[in-house]
C-alpha positions as CSV (number, residue, x, y, z in Angstrom):
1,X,-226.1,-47.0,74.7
2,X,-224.1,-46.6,78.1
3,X,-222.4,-43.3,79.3
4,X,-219.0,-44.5,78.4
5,X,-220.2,-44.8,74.6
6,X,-221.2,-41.2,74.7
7,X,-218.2,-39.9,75.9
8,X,-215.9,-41.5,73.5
9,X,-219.0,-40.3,70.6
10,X,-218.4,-36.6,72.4
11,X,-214.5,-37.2,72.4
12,X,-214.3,-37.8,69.0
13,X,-214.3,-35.6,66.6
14,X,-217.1,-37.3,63.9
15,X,-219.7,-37.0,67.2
16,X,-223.2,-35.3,66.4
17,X,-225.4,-35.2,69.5
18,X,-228.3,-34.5,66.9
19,X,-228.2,-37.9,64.7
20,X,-230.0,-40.4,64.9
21,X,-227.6,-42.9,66.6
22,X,-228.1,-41.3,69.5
23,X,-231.7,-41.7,69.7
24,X,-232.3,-37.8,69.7
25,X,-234.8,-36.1,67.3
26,X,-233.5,-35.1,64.2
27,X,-236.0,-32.2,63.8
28,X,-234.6,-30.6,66.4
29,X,-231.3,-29.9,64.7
30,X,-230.3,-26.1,64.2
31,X,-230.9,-25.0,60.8
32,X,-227.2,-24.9,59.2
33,X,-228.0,-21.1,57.8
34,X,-229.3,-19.5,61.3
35,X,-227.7,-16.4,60.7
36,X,-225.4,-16.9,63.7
37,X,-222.2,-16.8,61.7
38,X,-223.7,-12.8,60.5
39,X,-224.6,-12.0,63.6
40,X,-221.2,-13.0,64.7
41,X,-219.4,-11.6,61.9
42,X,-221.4,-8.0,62.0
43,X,-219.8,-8.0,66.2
44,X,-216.7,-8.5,65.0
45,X,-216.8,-5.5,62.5
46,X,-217.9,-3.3,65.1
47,X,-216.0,-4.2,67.2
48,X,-213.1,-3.0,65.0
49,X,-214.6,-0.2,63.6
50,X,-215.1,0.8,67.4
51,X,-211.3,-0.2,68.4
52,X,-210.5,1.8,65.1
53,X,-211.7,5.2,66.4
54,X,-209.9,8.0,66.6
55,X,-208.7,8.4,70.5
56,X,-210.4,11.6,71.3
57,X,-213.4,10.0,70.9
58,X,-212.1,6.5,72.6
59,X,-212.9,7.2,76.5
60,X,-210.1,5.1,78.5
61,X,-209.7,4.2,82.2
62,X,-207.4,7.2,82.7
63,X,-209.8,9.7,81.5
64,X,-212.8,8.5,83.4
65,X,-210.7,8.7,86.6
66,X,-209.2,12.2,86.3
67,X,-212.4,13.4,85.5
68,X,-213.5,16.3,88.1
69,X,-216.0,15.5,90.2
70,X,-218.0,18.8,91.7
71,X,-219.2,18.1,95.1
72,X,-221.3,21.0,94.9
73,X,-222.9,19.5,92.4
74,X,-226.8,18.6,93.1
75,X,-226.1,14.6,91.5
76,X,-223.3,14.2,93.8
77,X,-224.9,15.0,96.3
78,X,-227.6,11.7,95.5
79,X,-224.8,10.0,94.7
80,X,-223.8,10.2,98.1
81,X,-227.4,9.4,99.6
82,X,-227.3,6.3,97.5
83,X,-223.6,5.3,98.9
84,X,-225.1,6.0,102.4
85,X,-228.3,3.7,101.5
86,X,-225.7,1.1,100.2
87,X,-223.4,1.6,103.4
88,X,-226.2,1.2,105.7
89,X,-227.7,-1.8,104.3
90,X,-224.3,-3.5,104.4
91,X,-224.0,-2.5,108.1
92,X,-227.7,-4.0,109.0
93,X,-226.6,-7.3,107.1
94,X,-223.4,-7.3,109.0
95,X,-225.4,-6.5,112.4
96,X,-228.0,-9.3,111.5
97,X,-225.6,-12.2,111.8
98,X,-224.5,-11.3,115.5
99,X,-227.3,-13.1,117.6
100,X,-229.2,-11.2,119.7
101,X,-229.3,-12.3,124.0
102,X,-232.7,-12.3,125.5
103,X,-231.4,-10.8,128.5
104,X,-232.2,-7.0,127.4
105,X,-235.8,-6.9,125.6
106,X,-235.4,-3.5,123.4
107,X,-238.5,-3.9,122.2
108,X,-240.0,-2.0,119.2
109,X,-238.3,1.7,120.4
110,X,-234.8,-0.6,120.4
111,X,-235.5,-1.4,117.0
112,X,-236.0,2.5,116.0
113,X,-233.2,3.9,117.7
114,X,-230.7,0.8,116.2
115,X,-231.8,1.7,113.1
116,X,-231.3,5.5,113.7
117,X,-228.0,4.6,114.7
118,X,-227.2,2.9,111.9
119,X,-228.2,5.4,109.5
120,X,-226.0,7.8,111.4
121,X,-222.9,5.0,111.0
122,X,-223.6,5.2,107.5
123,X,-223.6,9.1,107.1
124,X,-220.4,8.9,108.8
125,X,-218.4,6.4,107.0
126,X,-219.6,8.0,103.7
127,X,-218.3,10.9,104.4
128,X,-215.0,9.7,106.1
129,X,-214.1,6.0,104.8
130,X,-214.1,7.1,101.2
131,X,-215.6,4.1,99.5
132,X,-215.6,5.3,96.3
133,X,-219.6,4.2,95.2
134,X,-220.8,8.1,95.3
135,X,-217.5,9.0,92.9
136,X,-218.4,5.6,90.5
137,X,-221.9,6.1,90.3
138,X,-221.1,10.6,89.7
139,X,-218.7,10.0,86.7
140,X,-220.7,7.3,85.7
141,X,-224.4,9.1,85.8
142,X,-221.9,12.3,84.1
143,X,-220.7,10.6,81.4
144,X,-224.8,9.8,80.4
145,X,-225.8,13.4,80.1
């Protein structure tokens, strides 16, 4: 059997890949009664049940955004230590594409300060670019407790 006959078998709609024509084990056919069809039907009824709910205790889009975020707060303020760890790993990736000329040799206290200085890049534009990761991750991690 060529590849043309298997695509007109898969075309059609009388095809099984698991018959015997197509020189596949037949023991390795799904059993008809897997339970997939429960499983799929018990999804569905939550899902329903879920959409069905009254709305105060649906949360939407809306509500999660006006939600108040506290900057005083002592998990916003980790929040934003992870969006500066996030912000200062993007800018070392950025930095590690640009090649690097032989012509000053920084040496190992280059690599320290360039790093220092990148974690002070990062302090700044969390603060000052307003990303949004520290405010995601706050209502996010608020929403838990």
């Amino acid at each position: 059997m060529d590849i043309g006959e298997i695509g007109v078998q898969f075309l059609s709609s009388s095809y099984n890949p698991f018959s015997s024509t197509t020189g596949m084990n037949p023991a390795l056919q799904p059993a008809k009664d897997s339970g997939f069809e429960e499983l799929l039907k018990r999804t569905q009824d939550a899902a329903v049940r879920k959409s069905t709910a009254a709305p105060s205790e649906t949360p939407t889009i809306q509500n999660f955004k006006n939600q108040a975020i506290d900057k005083t707060d002592k998990l916003y303020e980790l929040c934003m230590e992870l969006e500066t760890f996030l912000i200062k790993n993007l800018i070392k990736s950025m930095r590690n594409t640009v090649q690097k000329s032989s012509l000053v040799n920084s040496g190992f206290a280059g690599e320290i300060y360039e790093d220092m200085l990148y974690d002070e890049y990062a302090k700044v534009y969390s603060k000052n670019a307003n990303f949004g990761f520290a405010e995601m991750a706050y209502r996010e991690l608020k929403t838990i407790d």
